[in-house]
C-alpha positions as CSV (number, residue, x, y, z in Angstrom):
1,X,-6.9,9.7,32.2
2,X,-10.4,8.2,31.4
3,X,-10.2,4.7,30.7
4,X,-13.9,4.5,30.1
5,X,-13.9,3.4,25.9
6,X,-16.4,4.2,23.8
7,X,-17.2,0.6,22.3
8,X,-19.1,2.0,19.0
9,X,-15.8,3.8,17.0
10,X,-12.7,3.0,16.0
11,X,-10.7,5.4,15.0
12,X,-8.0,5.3,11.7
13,X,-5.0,8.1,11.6
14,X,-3.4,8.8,8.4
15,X,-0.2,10.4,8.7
16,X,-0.3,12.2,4.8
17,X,-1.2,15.2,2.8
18,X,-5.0,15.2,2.8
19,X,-5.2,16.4,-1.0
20,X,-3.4,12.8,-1.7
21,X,-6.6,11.4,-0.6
22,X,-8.7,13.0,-3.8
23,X,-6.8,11.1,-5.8
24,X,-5.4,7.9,-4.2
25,X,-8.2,5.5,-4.4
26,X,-6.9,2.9,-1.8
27,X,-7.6,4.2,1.2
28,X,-11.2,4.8,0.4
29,X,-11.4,1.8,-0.5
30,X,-10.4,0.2,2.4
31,X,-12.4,2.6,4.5
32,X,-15.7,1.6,2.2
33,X,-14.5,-2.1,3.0
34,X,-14.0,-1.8,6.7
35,X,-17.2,0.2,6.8
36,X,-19.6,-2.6,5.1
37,X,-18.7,-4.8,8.3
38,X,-18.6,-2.2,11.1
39,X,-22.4,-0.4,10.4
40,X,-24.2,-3.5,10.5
41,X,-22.9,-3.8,14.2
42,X,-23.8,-0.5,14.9
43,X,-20.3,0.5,14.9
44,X,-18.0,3.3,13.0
45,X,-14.8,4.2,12.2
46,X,-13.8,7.9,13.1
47,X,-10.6,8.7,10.2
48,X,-8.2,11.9,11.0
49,X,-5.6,13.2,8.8
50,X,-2.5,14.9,10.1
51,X,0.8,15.9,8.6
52,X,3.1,13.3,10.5
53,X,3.8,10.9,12.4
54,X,4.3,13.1,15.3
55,X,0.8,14.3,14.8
56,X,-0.7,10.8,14.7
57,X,0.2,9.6,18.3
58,X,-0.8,13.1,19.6
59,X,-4.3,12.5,18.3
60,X,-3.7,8.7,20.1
61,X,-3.3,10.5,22.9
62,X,-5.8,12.5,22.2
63,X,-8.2,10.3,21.8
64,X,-7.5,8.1,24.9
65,X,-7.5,10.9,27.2
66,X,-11.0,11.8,26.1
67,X,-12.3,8.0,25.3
68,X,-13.1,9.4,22.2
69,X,-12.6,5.1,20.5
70,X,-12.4,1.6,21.5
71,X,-9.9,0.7,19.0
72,X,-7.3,2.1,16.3
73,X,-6.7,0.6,13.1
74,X,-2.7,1.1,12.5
75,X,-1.4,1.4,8.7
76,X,1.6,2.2,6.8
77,X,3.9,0.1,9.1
78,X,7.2,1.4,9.0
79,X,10.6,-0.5,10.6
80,X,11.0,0.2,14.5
81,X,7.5,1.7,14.4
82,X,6.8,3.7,17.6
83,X,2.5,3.4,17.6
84,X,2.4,0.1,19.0
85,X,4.7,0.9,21.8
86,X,2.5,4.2,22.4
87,X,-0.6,2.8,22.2
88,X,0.2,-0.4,24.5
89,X,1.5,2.8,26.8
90,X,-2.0,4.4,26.6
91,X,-3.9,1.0,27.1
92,X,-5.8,1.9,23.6
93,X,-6.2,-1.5,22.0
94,X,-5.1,-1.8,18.4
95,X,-5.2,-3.4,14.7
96,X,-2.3,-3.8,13.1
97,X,-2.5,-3.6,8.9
98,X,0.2,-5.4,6.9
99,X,2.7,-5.2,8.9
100,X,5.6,-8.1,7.6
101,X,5.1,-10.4,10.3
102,X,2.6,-10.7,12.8
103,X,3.6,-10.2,16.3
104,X,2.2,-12.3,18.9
105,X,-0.5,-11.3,21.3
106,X,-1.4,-8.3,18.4
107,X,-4.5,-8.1,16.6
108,X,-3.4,-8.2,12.9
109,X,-4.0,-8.2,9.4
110,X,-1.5,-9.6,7.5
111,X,-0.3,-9.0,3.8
112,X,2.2,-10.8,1.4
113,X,4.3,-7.8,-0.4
114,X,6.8,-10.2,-1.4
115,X,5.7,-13.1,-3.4
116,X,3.6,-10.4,-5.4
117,X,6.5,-8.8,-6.1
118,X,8.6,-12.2,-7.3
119,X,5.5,-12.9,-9.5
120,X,5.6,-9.8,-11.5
121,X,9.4,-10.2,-11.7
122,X,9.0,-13.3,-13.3
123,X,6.6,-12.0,-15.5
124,X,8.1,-9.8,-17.2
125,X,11.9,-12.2,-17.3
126,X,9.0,-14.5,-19.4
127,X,8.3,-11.7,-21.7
128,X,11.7,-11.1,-22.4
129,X,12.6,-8.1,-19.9
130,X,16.3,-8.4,-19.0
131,X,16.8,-4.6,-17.4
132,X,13.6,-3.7,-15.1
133,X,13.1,-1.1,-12.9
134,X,10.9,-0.4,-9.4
135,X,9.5,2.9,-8.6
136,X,8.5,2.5,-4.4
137,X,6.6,4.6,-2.2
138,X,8.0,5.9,0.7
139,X,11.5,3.7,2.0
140,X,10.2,4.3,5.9
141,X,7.5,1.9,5.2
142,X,8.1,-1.6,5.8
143,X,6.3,-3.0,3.6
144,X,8.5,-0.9,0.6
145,X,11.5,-2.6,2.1
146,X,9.2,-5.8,1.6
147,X,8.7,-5.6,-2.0
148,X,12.1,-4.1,-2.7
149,X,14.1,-7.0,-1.1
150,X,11.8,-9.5,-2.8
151,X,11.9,-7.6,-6.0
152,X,16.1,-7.5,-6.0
153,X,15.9,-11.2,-4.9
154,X,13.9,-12.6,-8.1
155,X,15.9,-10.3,-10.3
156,X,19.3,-11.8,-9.5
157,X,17.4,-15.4,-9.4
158,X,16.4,-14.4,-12.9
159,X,19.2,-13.1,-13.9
160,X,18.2,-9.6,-14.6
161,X,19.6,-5.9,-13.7
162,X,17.1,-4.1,-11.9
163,X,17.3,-0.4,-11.2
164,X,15.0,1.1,-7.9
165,X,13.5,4.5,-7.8
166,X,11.9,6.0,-4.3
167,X,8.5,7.8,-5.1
168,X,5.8,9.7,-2.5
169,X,2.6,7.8,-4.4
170,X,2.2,11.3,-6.4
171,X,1.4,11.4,-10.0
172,X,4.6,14.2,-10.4
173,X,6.7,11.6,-8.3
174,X,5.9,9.1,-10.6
175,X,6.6,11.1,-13.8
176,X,10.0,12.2,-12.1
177,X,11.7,9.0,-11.2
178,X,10.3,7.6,-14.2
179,X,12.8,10.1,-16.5
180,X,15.4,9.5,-13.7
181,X,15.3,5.7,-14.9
182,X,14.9,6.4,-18.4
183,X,17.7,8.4,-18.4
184,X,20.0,5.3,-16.9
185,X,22.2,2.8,-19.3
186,X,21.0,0.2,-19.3
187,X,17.8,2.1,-19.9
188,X,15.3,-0.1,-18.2
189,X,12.7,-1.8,-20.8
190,X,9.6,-2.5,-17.9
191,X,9.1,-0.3,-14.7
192,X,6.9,-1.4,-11.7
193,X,5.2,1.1,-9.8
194,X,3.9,0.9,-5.9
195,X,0.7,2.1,-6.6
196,X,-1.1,3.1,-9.4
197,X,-1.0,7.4,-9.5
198,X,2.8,6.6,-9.9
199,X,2.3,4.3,-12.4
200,X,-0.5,7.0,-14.1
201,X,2.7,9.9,-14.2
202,X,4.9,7.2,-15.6
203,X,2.5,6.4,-18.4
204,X,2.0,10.4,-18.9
205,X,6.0,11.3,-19.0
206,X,6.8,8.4,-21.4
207,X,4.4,9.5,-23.8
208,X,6.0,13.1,-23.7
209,X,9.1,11.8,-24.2
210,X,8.1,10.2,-27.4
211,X,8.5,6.5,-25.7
212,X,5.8,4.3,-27.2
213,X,4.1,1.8,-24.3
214,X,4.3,-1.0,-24.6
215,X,6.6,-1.1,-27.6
216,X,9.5,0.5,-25.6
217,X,9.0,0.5,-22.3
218,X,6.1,-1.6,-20.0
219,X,4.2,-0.3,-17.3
220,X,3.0,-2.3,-13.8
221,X,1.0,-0.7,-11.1
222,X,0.3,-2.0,-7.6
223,X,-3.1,-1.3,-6.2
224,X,-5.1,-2.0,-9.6
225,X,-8.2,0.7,-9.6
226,X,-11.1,2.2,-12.1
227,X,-7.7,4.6,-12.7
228,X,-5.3,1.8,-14.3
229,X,-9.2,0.7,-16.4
230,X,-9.3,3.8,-17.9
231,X,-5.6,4.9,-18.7
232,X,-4.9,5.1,-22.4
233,X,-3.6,2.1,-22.9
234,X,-5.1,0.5,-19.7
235,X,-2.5,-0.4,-17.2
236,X,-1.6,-3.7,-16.6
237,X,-1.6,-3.9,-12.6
238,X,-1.1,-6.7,-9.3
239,X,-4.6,-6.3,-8.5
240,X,-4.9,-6.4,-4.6
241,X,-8.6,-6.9,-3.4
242,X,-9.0,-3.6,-1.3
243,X,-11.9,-3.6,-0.2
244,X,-11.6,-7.4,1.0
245,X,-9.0,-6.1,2.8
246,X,-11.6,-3.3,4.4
247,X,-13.9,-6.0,5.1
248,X,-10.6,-8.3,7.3
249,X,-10.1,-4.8,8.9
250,X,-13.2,-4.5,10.1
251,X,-13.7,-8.1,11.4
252,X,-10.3,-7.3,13.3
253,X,-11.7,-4.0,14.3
254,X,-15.0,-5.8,15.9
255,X,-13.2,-8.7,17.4
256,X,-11.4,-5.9,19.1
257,X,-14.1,-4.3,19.9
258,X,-16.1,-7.1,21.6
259,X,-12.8,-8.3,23.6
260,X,-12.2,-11.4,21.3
261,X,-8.5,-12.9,21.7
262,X,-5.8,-11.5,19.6
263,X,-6.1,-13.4,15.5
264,X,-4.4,-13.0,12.8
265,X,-6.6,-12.6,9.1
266,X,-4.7,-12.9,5.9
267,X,-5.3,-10.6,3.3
268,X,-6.7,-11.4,-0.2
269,X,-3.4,-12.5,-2.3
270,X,-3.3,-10.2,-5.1
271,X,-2.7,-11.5,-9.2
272,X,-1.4,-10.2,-11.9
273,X,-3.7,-8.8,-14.8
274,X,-2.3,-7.7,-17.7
275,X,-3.8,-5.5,-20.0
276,X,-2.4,-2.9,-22.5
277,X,1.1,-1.6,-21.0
278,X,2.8,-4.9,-20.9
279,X,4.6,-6.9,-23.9
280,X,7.6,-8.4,-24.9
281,X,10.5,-5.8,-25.8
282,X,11.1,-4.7,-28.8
């Protein structure tokens, strides 16, 4: 096996349907973000997309039996994930994004998914919200399980009934679980999404069911984007600094790179901004 790295790319697999990234804005964003720090030093970052996570640590392998990177960014942590395990195996050094906890001796880039998920709870128990509801992304990944837990936890600290919906960060995912939960008694009067396509096909099925937002039912996304600015209303969102995030990833990326000792960066905390799918129930 040649050992020999190539010091100049890192490489980023995502284990996902490739049409999702036309219209999922984060990870281009945090490929723009990790981008802006690596090409200054000369450097780049190779990104791959494969069908599963089968297919991911075959490109690792891959791509450490032909040197083809120095370094692999890891995302989309799930629990008793088998990547770091493989690449420690292969000797491929690695970045680890937001996974729940950093482990020690591994380069990481951490990310609070459940304060965020408190705060918007206690939002909307402020507006008035006693039955909410979460839509999530996949339940694999760990940070899903992150938010959920956090997001059950402040709704029984609150004293609210919460209702949970699994999506796959589609706009048609979105649209379905929302009529699943609007179909529920108690009927759920706010709904928080994982990401903001969701949150887009929630908006979109609510208004073909005839229910008015935000007079009957408030929206939240996660991961706010030009998309949430230019829904009809404009969806209120947590607002996570992305690209930051692409810049931390590319520090951690270098550091690796260059041989640095193992850090952990925190990533930007994200707020809530509220805009027109958010208000008090009727």
């Amino acid at each position: 096996m040649n050992r020999s790295w190539t010091h100049d790319v890192a490489g980023l697999v995502l284990a996902r349907p490739a049409r999702m990234l036309a219209v999922e804005p984060f990870f281009m964003e945090l490929v723009a973000g990790t981008e802006e720090v690596l090409a200054p030093a000369q450097r780049s970052l190779l990104l791959h997309v494969v069908g599963d996570l089968d297919a991911e640590i075959a490109t690792y392998r891959r791509w450490a039996e032909h040197g083809t990177v120095g370094a692999v960014v890891v995302t989309n942590v799930r629990d008793d994930d088998p990547r770091p395990a493989a690449l420690h195996a292969l000797g491929l050094p690695y970045v680890v994004v937001g996974a729940p906890r950093p482990t020690p001796g591994e380069p990481h880039v951490w990310i609070d998914n459940a304060r965020p998920a408190r705060d918007v709870v206690v939002h909307l128990a402020d507006q008035g919200h006693r039955v909410v509801a979460r839509v999530t992304g996949p339940a694999e990944f760990a940070h899903t399980t992150t938010r959920t837990a956090a997001f059950a936890a402040q709704c029984a600290a609150s004293g609210l009934t919460h209702h949970v919906a699994e999506g796959e960060y589609t706009e048609e995912s979105g649209a379905r679980a929302t009529a699943e939960l609007l179909d529920l008694d108690p009927r759920p009067t706010a709904i928080v999404y994982d990401n903001d396509v969701m949150a887009l096909g929630g908006l979109g099925h609510a208004r073909s069911a005839g229910v008015a937002v935000p007079a009957d039912l408030s929206l939240v996304a996660w991961d706010d984007s030009a998309l949430c600015r230019l829904a009809s209303p404009p969806l209120s969102a947590m607002h996570h600094d992305v690209h930051g995030l692409g810049r931390l990833v590319g520090e951690a990326v270098l550091a690796v790179l260059d041989g640095a000792p193992p850090t952990t960066r925190t990533a930007p905390f994200p707020r809530l901004l509220v805009r027109g799918t958010t208000a008090p129930p009727a």
